[in-house]
N, CA, C and O atoms as a Tinker XYZ file with bonds, in Angstrom:
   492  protein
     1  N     72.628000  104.610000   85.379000    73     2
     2  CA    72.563000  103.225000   85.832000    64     1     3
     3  C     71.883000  102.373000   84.755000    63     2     4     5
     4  O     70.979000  102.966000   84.167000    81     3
     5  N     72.112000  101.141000   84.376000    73     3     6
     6  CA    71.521000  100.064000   83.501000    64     5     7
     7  C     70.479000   99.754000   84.125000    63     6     8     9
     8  O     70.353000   99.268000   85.249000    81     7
     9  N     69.107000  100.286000   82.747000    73     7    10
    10  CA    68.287000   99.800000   83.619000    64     9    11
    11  C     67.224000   98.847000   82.973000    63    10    12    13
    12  O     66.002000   98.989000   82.998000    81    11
    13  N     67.872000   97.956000   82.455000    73    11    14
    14  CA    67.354000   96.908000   82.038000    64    13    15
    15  C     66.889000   95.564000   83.383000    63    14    16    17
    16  O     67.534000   95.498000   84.429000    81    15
    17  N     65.871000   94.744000   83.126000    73    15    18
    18  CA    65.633000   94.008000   83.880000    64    17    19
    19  C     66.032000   92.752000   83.015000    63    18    20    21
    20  O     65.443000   92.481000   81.969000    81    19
    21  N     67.126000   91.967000   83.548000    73    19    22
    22  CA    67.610000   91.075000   82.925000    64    21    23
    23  C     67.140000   89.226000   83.151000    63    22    24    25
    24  O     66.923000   88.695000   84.240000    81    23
    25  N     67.107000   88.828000   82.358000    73    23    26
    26  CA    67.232000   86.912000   82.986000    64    25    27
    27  C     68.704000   86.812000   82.970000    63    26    28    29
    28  O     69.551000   87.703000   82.925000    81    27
    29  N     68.846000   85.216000   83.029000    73    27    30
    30  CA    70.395000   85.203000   83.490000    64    29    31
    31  C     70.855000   84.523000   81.903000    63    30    32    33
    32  O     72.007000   84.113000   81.762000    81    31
    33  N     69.971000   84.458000   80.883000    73    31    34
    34  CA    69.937000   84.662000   79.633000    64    33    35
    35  C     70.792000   85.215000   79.069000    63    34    36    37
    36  O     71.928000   84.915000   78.702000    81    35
    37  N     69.939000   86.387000   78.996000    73    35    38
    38  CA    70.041000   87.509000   78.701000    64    37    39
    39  C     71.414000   88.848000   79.182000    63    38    40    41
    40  O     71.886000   89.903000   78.758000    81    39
    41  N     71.567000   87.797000   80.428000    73    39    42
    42  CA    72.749000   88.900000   81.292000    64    41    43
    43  C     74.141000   87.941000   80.034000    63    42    44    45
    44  O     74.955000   88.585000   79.371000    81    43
    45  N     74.073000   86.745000   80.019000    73    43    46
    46  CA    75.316000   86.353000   79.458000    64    45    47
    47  C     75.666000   86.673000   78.095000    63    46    48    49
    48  O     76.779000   86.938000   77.641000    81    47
    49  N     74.109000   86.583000   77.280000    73    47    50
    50  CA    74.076000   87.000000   75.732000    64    49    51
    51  C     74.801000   88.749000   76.077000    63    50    52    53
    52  O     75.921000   89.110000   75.715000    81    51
    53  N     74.268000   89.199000   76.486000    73    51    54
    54  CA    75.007000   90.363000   76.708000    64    53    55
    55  C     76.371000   90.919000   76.879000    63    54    56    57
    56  O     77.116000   91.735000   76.338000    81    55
    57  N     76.350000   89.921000   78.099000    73    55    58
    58  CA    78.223000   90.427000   78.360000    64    57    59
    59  C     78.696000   89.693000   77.699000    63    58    60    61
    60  O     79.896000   89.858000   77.917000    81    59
    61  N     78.530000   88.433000   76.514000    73    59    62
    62  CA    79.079000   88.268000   75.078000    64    61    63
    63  C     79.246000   89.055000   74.471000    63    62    64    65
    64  O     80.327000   89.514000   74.101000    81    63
    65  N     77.893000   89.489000   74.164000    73    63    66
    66  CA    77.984000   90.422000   73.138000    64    65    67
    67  C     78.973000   91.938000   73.272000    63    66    68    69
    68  O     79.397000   92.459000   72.240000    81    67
    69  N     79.245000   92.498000   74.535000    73    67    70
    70  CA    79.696000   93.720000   74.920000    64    69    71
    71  C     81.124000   92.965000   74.559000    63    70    72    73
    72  O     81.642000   93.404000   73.532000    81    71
    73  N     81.659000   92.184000   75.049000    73    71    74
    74  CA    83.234000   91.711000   75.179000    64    73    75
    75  C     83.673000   91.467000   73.668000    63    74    76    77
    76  O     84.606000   92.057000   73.123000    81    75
    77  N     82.830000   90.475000   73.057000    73    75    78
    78  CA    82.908000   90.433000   71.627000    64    77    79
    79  C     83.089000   92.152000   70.514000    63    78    80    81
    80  O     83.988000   92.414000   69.715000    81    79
    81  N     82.421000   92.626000   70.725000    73    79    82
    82  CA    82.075000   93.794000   70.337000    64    81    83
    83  C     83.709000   94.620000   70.414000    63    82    84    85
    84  O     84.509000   94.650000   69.480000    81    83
    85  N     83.936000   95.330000   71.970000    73    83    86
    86  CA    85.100000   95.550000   72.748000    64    85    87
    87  C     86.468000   94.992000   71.691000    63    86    88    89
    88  O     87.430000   95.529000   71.142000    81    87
    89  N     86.044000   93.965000   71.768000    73    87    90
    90  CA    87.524000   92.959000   71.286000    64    89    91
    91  C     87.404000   93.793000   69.767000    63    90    92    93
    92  O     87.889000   94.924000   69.763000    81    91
    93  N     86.926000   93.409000   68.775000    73    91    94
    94  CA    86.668000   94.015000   67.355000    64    93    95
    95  C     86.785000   95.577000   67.393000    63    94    96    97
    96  O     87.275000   96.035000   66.360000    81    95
    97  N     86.433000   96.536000   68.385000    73    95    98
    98  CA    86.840000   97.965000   68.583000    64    97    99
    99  C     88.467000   98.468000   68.294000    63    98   100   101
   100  O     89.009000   99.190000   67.457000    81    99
   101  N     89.010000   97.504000   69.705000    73    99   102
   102  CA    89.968000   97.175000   69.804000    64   101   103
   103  C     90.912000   96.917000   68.381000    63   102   104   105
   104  O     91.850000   97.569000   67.922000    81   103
   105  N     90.252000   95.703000   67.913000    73   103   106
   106  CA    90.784000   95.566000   66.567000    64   105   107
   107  C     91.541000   96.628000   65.316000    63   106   108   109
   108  O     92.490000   96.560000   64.534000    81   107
   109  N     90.567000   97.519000   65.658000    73   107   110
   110  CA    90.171000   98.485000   64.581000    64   109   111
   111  C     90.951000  100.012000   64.779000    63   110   112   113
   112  O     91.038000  101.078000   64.169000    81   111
   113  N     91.589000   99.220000   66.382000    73   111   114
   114  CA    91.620000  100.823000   67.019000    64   113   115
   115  C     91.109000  101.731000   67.270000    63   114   116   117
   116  O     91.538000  102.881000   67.367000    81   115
   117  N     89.942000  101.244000   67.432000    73   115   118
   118  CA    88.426000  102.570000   67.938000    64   117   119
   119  C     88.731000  102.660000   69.946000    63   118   120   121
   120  O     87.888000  102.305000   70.770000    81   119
   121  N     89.538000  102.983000   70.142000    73   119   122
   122  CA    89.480000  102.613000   71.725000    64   121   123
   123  C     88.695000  103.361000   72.301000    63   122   124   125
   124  O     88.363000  103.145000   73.467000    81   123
   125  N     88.138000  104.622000   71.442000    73   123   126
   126  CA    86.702000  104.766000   72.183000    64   125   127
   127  C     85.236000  103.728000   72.263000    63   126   128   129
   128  O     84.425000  103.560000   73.174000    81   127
   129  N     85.279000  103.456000   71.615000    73   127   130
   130  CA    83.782000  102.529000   71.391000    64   129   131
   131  C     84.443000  101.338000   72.262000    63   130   132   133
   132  O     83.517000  100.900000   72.946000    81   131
   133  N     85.650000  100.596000   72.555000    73   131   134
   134  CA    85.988000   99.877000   73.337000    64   133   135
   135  C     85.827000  100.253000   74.669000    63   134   136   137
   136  O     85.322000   99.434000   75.436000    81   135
   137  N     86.275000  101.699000   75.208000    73   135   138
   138  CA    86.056000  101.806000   76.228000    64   137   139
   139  C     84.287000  101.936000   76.678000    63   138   140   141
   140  O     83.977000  101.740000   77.853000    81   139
   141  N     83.445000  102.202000   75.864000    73   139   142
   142  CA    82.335000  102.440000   75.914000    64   141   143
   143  C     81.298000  101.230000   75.864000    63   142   144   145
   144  O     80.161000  101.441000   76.286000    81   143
   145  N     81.657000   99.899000   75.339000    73   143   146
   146  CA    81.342000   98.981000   75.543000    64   145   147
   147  C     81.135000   98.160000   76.964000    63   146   148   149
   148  O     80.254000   97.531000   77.552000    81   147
   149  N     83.112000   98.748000   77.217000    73   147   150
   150  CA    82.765000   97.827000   78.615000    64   149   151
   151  C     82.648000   98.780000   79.302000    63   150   152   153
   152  O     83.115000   98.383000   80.370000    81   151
   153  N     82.207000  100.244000   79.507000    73   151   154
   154  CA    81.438000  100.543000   80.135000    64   153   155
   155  C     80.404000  100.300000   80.596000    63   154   156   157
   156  O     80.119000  100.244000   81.792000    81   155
   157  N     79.547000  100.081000   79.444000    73   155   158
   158  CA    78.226000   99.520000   79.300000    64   157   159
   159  C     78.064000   98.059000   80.004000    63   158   160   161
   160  O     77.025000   97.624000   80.499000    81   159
   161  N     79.337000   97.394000   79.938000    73   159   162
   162  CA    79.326000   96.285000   79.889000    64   161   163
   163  C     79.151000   96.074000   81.739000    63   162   164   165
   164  O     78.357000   95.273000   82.231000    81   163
   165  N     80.134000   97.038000   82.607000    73   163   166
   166  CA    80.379000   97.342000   83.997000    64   165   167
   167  C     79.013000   97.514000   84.670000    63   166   168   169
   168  O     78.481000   96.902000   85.596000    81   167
   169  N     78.508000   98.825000   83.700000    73   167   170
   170  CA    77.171000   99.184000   84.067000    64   169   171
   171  C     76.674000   98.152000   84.470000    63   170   172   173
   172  O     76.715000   97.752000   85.634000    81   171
   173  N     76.018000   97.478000   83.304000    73   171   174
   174  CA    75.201000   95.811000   83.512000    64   173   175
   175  C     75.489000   95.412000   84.547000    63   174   176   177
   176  O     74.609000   95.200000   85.382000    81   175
   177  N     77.104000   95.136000   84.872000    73   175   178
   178  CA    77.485000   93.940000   85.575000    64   177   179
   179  C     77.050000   94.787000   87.533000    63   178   180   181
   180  O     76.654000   94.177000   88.527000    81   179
   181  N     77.331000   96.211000   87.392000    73   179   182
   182  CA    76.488000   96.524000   88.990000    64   181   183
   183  C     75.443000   97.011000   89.098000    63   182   184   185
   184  O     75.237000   97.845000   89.980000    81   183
   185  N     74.187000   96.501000   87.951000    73   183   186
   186  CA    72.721000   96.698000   88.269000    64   185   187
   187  C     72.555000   95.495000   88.478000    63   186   188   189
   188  O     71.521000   95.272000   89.107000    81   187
   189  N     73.547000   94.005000   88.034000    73   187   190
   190  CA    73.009000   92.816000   88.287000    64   189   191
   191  C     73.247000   92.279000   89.341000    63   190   192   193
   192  O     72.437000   91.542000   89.903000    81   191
   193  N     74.483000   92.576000   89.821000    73   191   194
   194  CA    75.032000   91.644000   90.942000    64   193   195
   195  C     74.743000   91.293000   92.151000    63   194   196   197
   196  O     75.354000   90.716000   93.050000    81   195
   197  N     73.185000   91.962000   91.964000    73   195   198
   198  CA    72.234000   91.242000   93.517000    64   197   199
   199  C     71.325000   90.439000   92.878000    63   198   200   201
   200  O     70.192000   90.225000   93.310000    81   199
   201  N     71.872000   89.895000   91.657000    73   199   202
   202  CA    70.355000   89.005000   90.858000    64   201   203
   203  C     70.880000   87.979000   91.608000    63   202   204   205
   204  O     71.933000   87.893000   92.240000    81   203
   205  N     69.668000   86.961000   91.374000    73   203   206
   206  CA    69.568000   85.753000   92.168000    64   205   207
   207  C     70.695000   84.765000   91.118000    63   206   208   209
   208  O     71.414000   83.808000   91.408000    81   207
   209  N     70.472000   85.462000   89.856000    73   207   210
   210  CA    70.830000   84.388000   88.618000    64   209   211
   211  C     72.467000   85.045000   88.930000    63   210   212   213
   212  O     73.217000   84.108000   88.656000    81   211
   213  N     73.254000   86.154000   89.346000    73   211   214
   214  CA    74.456000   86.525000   88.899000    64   213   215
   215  C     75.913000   85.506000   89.401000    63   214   216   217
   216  O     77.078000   85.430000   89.010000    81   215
   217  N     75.194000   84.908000   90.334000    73   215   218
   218  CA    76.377000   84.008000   90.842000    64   217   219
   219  C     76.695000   82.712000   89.687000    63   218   220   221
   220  O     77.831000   82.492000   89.269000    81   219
   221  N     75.606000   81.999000   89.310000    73   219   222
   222  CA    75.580000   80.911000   88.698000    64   221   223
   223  C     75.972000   81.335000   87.191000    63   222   224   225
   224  O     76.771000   80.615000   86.593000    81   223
   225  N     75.338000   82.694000   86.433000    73   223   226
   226  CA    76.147000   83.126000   84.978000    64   225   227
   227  C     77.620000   83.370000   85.207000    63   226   228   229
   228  O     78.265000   82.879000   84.281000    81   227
   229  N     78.234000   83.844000   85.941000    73   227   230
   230  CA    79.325000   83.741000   86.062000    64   229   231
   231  C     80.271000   82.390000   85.855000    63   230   232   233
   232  O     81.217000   82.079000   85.130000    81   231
   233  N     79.534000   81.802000   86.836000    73   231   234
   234  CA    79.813000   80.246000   86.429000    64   233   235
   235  C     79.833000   79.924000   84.876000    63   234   236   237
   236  O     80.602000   79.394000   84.074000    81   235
   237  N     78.662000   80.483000   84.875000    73   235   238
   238  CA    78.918000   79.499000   83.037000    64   237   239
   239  C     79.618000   80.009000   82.040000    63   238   240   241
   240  O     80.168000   79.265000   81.228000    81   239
   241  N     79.710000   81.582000   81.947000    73   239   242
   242  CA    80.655000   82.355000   81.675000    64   241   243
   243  C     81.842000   81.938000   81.739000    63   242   244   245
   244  O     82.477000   81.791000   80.694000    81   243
   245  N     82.160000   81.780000   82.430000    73   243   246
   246  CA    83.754000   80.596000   82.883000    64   245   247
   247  C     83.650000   79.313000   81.664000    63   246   248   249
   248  O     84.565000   79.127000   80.862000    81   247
   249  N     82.635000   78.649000   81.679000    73   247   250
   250  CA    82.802000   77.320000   81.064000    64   249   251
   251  C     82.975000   78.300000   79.364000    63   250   252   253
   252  O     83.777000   77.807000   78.571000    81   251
   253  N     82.491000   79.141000   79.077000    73   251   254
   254  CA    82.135000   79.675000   77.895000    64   253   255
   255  C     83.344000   79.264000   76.553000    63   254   256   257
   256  O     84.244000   78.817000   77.264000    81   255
   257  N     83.623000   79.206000   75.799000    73   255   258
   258  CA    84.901000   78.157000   74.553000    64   257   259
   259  C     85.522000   79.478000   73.947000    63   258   260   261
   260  O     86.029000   79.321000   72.837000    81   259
   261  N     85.583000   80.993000   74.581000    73   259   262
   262  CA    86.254000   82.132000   74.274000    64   261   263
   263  C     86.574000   82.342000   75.392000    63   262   264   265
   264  O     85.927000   82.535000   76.421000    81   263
   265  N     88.248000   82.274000   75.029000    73   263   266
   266  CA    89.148000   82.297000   75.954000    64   265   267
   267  C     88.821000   83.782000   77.184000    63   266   268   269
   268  O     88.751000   83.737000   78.412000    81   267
   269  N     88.649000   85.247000   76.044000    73   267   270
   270  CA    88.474000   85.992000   76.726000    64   269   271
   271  C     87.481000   86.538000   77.646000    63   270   272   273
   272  O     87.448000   87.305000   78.608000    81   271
   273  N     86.479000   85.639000   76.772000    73   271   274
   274  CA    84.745000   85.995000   77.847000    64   273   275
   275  C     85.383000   85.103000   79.337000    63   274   276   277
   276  O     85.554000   85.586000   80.457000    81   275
   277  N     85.634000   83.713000   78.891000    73   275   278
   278  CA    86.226000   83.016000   80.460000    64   277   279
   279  C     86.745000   83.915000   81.554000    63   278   280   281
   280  O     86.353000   83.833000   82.717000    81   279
   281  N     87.866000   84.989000   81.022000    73   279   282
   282  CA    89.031000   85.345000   81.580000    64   281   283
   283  C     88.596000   86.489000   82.521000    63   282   284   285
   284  O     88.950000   86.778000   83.664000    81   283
   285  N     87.351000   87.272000   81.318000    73   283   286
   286  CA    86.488000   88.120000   82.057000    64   285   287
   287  C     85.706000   88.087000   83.394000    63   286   288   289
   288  O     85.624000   88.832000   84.370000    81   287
   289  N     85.120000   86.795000   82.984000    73   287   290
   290  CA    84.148000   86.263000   84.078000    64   289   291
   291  C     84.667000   86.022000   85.373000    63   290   292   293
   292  O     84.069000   86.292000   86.415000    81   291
   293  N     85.978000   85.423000   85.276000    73   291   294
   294  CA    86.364000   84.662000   86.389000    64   293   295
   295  C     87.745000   85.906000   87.000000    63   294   296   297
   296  O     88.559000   85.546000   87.851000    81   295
   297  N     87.765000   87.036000   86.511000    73   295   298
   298  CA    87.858000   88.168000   87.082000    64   297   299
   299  C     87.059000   89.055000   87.880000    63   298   300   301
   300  O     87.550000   89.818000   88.711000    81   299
   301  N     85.296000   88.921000   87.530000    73   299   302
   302  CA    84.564000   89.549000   87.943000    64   301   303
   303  C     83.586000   88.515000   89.589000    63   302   304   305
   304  O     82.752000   88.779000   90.455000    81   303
   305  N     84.490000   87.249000   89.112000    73   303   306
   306  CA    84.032000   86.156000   90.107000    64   305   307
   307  C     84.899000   86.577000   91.113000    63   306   308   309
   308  O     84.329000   87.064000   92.090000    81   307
   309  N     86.415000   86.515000   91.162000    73   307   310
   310  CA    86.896000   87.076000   92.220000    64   309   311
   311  C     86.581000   88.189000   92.434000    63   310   312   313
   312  O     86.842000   88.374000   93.622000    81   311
   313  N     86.029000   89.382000   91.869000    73   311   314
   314  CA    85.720000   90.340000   92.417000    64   313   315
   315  C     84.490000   90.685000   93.499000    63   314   316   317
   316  O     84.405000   91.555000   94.366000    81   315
   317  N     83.802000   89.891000   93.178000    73   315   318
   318  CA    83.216000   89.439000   93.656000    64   317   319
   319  C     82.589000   88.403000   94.994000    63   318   320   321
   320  O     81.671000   88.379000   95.814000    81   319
   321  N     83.672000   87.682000   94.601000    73   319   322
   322  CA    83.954000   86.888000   96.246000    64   321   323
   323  C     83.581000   85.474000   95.492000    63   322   324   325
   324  O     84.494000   84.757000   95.903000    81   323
   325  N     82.875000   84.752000   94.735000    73   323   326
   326  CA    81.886000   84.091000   94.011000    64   325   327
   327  C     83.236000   83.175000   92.915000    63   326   328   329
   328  O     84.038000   83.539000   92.055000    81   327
   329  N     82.809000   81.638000   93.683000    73   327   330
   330  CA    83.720000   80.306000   92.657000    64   329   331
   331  C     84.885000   80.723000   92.951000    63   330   332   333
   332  O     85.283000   80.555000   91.798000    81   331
   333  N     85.864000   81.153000   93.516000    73   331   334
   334  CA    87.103000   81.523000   93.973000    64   333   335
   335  C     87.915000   80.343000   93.639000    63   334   336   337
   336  O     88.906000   80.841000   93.107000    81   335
   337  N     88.068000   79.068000   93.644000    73   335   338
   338  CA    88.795000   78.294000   93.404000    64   337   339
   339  C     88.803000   78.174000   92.095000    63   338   340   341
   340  O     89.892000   78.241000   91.524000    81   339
   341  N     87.484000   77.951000   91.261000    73   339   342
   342  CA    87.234000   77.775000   89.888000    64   341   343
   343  C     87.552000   79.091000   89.173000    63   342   344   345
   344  O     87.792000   78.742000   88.017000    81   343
   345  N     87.656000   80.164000   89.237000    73   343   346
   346  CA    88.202000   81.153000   89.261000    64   345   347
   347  C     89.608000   81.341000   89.038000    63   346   348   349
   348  O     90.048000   81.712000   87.950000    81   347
   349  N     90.325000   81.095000   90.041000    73   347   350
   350  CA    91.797000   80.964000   90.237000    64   349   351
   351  C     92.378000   79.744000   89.128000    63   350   352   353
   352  O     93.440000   79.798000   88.508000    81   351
   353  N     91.366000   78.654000   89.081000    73   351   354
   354  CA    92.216000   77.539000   87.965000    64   353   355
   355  C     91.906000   77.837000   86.778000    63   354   356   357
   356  O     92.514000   77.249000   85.884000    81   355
   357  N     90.692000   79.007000   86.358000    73   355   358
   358  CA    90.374000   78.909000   84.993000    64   357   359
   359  C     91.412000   80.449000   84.515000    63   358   360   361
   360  O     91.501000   80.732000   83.321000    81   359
   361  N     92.193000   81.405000   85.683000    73   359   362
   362  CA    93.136000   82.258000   85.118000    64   361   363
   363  C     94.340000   81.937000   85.212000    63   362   364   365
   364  O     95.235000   82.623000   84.718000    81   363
   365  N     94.552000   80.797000   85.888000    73   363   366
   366  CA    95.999000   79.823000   86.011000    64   365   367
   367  C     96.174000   79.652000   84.238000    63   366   368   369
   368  O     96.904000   80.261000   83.457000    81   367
   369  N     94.889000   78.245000   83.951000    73   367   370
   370  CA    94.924000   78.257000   83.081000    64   369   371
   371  C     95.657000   78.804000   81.789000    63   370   372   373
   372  O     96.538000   78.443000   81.009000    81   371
   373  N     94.442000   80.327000   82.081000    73   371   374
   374  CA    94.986000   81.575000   80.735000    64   373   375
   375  C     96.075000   81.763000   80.904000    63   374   376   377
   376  O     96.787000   81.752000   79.900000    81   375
   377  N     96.532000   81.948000   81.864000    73   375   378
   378  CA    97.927000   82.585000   81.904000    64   377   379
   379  C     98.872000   81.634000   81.458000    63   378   380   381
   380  O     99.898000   82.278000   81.238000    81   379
   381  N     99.109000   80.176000   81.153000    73   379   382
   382  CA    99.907000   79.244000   80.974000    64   381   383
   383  C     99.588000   79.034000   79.711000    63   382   384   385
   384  O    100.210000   78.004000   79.451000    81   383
   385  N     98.829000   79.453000   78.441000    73   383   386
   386  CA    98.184000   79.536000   77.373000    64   385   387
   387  C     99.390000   79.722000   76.935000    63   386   388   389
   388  O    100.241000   80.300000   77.612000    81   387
   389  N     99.579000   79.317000   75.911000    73   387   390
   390  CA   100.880000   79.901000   74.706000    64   389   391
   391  C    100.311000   80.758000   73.320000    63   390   392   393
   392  O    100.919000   81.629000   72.698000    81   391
   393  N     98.853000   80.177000   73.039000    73   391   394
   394  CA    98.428000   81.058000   72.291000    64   393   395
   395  C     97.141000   82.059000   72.825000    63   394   396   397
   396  O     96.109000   82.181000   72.165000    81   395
   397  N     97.358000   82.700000   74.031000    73   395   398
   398  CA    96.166000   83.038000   74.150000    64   397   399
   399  C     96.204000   85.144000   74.040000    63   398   400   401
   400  O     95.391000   86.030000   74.304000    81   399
   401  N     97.486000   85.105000   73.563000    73   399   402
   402  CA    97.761000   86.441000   73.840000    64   401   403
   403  C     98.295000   87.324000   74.724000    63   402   404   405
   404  O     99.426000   87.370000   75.207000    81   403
   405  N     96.765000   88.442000   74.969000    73   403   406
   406  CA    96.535000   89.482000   76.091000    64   405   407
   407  C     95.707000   88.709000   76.838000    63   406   408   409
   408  O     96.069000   88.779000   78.012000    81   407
   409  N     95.004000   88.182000   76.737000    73   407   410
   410  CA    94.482000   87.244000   77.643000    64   409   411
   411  C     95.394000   87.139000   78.780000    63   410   412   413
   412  O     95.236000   87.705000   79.861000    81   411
   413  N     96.467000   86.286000   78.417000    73   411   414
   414  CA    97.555000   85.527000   79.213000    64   413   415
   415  C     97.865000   86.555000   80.096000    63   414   416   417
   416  O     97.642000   86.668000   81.302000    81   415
   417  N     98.483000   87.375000   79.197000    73   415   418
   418  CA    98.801000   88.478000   80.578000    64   417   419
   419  C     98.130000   89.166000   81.395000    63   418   420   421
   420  O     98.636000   89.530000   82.456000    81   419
   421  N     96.509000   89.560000   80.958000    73   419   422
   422  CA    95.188000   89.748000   81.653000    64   421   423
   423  C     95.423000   88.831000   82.835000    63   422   424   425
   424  O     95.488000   89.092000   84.036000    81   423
   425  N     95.506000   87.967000   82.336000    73   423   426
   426  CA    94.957000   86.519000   83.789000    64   425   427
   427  C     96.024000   86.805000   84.694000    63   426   428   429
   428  O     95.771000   86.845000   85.898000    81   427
   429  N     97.256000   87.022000   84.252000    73   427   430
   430  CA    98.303000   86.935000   84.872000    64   429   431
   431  C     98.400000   88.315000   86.377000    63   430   432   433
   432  O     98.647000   88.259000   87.581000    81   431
   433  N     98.016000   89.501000   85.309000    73   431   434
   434  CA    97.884000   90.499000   85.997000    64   433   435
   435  C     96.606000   90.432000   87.133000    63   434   436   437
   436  O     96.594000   90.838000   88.295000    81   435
   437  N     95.692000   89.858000   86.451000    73   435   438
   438  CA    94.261000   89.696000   87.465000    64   437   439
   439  C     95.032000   88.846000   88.728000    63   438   440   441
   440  O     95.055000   89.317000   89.865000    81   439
   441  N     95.706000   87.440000   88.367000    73   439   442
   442  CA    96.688000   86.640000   89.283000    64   441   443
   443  C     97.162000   87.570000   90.314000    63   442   444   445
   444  O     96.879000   87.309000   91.484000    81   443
   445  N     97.790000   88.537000   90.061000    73   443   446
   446  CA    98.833000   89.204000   91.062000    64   445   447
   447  C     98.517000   90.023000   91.270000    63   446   448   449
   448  O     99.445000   90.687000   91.730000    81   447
   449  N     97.303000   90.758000   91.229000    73   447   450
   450  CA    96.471000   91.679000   92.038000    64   449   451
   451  C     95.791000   91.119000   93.112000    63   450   452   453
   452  O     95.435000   91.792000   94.080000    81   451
   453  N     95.563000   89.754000   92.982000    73   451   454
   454  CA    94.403000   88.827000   93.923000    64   453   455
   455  C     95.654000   88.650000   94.970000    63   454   456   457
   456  O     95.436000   89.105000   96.092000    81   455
   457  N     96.339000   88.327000   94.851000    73   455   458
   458  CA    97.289000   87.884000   95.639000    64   457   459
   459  C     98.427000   88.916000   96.421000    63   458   460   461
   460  O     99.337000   88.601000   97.188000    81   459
   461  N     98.008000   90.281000   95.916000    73   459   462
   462  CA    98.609000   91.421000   96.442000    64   461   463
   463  C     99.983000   91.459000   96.086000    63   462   464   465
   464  O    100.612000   92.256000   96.781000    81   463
   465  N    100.897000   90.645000   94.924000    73   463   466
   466  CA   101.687000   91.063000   94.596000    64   465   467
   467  C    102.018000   92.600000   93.845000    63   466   468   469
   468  O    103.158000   93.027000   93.661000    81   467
   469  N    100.874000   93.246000   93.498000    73   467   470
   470  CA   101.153000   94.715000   92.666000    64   469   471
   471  C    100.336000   95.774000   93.920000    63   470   472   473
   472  O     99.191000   95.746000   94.370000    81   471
   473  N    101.297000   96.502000   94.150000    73   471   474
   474  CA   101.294000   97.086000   96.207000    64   473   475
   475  C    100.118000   98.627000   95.119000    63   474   476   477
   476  O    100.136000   99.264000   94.065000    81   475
   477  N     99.479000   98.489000   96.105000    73   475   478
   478  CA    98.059000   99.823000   95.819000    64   477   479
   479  C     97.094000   99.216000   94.806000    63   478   480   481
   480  O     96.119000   99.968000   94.766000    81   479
   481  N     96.961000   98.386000   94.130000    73   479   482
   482  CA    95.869000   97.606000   93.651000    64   481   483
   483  C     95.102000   96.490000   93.999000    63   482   484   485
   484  O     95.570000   95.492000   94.548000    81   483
   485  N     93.936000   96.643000   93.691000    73   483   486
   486  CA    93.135000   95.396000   94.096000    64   485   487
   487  C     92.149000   95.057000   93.157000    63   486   488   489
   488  O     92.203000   95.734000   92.131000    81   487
   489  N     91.461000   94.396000   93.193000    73   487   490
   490  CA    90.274000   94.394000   92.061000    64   489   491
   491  C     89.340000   94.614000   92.519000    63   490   492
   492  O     88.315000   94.661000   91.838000    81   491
């Protein structure tokens, strides 16, 4: 279990830093150290999610000017239950992106899991 005691700082510098990190793994084709990131990164995210601060970083996470930290966040917001509308318009968004990649299809796929179009998945 992560057992860091976090601010809500510190929780976002973080899951920057893990996603950033992830992405450049990725890059490189290390898909181990990618998967191990956002492991790490998961970890964090269910030692925090009874912080007082985890509802509102999410939020800002969303506002964040990298497409993919956004895309993240507002995946882990619906998972959550947490900004559901702001959520839904900031993976509308991605998904209507022309340059946004895997992103796009991330959002897209996150889209149609929320909505139970893909039958045995959920988030």
């Amino acid at each position: 279990m992560y057992q860091e005691n976090l601010t809500k700082e510190e929780f976002i510098s973080k899951f920057c830093d893990y996603h950033n990190q992830a992405v450049e793994a990725m890059k490189s084709n290390n898909y181990r150290e990618n998967n191990r990131l956002l492991k790490k990164r998961n970890k964090m995210i269910n030692q925090c999610n009874k912080e007082s601060f985890f509802k509102q970083a999410l939020l800002e996470l969303m506002a964040n000017s990298n497409v993919g930290i956004q895309g993240a966040a507002a995946t882990q917001s619906l998972k959550y239950r947490y900004h559901i509308e702001q959520s839904l318009k900031t993976l509308n968004k991605i998904m209507k992106m022309k340059n946004a990649g895997i992103y796009s299809l991330e959002a897209e796929m996150t889209l149609k899991m929320y909505y139970g179009e893909i039958p045995n998945r959920k988030l």
